[in-house]
C-alpha positions in Angstrom: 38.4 73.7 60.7 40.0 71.4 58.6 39.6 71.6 54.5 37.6 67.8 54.7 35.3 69.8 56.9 35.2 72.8 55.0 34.0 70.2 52.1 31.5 69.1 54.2 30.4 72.4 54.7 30.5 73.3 50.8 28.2 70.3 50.4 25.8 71.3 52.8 25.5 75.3 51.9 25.1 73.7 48.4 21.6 71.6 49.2 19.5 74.6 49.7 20.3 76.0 46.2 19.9 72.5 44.4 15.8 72.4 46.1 15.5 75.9 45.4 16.9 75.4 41.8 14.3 72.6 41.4 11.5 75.1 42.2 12.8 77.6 40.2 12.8 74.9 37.2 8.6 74.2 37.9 8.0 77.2 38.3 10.0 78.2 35.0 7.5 75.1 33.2 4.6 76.6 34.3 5.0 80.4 33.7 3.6 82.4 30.9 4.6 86.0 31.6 7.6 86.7 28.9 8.9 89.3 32.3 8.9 86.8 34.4 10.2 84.0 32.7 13.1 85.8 31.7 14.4 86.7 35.6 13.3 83.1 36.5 15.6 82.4 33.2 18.5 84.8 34.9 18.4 83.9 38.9 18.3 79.9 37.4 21.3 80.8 35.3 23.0 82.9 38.9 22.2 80.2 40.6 23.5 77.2 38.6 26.9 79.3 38.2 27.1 78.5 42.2 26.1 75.7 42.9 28.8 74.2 40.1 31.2 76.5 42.0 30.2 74.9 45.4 30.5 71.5 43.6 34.0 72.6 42.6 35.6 73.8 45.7 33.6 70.9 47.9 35.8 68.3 45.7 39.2 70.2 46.1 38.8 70.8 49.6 38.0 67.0 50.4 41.1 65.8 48.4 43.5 69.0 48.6 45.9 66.6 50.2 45.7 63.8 48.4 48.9 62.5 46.4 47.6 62.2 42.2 44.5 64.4 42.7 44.1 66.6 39.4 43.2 70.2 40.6 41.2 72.6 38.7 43.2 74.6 36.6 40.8 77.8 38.0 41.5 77.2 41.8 45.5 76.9 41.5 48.3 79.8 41.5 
């Protein structure tokens, strides 16, 4: 597998957590229950912590070789 690939697959693994985050955020809008609004609060906050990270990577894998490309500080030794 090459790193354009593994983008590709970053980008995909990331899809399912963007519709779930959605529902997570109705749900959130209608919900009542202090209890449950805070652990829809928390796995929303879990949850948008990946998918930035899946963002992230997906970009520095698809131009890791590319001549110029600024790399994130926090994926570089």
């Amino acid at each position: 597998m090459t790193l354009r690939e593994l983008s590709g697959a970053y980008r995909a693994a990331a899809q399912p957590i963007r519709v779930r985050l959605r529902e997570l955020r109705i749900e959130m809008k209608r919900e009542r229950d202090p209890e449950r609004m805070f652990w829809l609060k928390r796995r929303t906050a879990v949850l948008t912590e990946m998918l930035r990270q899946m963002n992230e990577l997906a970009e520095l894998t698809e131009h890791y070789y590319e001549r110029g490309y600024y790399r994130n500080e926090k994926y570089r030794l």
